[in-house]
N, C-alpha and C positions, 0 to 999 in steps of 0.2 A: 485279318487284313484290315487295315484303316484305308478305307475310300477318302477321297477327295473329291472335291465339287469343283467343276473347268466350267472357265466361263461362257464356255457353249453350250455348256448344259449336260454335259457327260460326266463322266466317273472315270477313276484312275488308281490305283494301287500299284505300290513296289511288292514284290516278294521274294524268299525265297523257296525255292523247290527241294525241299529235303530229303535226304534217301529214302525214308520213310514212304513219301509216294511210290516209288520206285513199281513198275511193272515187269517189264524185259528191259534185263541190264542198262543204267544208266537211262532208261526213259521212263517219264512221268507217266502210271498207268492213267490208261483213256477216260477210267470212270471218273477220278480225281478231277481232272482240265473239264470233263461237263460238268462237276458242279460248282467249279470255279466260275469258269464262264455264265452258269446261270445266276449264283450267286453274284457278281459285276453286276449284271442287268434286272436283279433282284434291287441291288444298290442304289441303282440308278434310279429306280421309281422311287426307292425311301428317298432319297434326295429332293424328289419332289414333292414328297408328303402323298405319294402316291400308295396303298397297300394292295399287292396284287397276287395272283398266284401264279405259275409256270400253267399255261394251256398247251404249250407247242413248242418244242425244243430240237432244232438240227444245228449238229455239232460237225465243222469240217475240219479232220485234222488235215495239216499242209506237211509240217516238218517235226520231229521230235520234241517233245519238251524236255530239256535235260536235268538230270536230279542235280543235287549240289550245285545250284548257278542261281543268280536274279532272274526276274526278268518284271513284266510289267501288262497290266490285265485294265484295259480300259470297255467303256461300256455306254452307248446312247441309244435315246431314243430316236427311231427311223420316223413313226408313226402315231396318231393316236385318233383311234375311232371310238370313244367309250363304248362299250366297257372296255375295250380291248387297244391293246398300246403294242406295239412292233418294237423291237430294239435290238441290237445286233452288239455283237461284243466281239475281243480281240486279245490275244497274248501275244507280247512280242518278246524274244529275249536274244539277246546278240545282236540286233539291228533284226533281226529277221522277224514275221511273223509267223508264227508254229502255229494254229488252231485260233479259228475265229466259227461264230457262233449268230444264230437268230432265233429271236424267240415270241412267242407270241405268250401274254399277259393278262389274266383277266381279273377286270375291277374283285377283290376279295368280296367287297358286300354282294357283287351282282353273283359271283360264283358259286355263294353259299345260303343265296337265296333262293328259298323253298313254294 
């Protein structure tokens, strides 16, 4: 996926959802949409020259994600308390939002400091 950089400061990606994901007929399996989702908000901190790792990750699905369609996976940051950065993410596709996402981020040096 090619992220884009918004001038609020968030991330953005087109994609598509290939059968390949596929779980139960015609929907995106669950694991797929949270590494998506974490990946956006993984994005989002490159974006800022941030390097972090996943501390805390809840994933809410709303509505299906459908295989064979677009759709669109954007990604901000909520918060930022070094080491630790908030950010919450989103997929939308048909006007609807299917699964959105929050996640909590920690500085990679502070994480893998002994």
């Amino acid at each position: 996926m090619a992220y884009e950089s918004q001038a609020d400061g968030s991330v953005r990606a087109h994609m598509n959802c290939p059968r390949l994901w596929q779980g139960y007929p015609g929907m995106v399996h669950g694991g797929i949409i949270a590494s998506i989702l974490d990946g956006a908000m993984t994005h989002c901190l490159f974006a800022r020259d941030i390097a972090a790792v996943t501390a805390d990750l809840h994933v809410r699905y709303r509505h299906p994600l459908l295989v064979d369609a677009d759709a669109i996976v954007t990604a901000r940051i909520t918060r930022e308390m070094a080491p630790v950065f908030v950010l919450e993410a989103s997929i939308i596709q048909q006007d609807k939002i299917r699964c959105t996402a929050t996640g909590k981020f920690m500085d990679r040096d502070f994480a893998t400091a002994e």
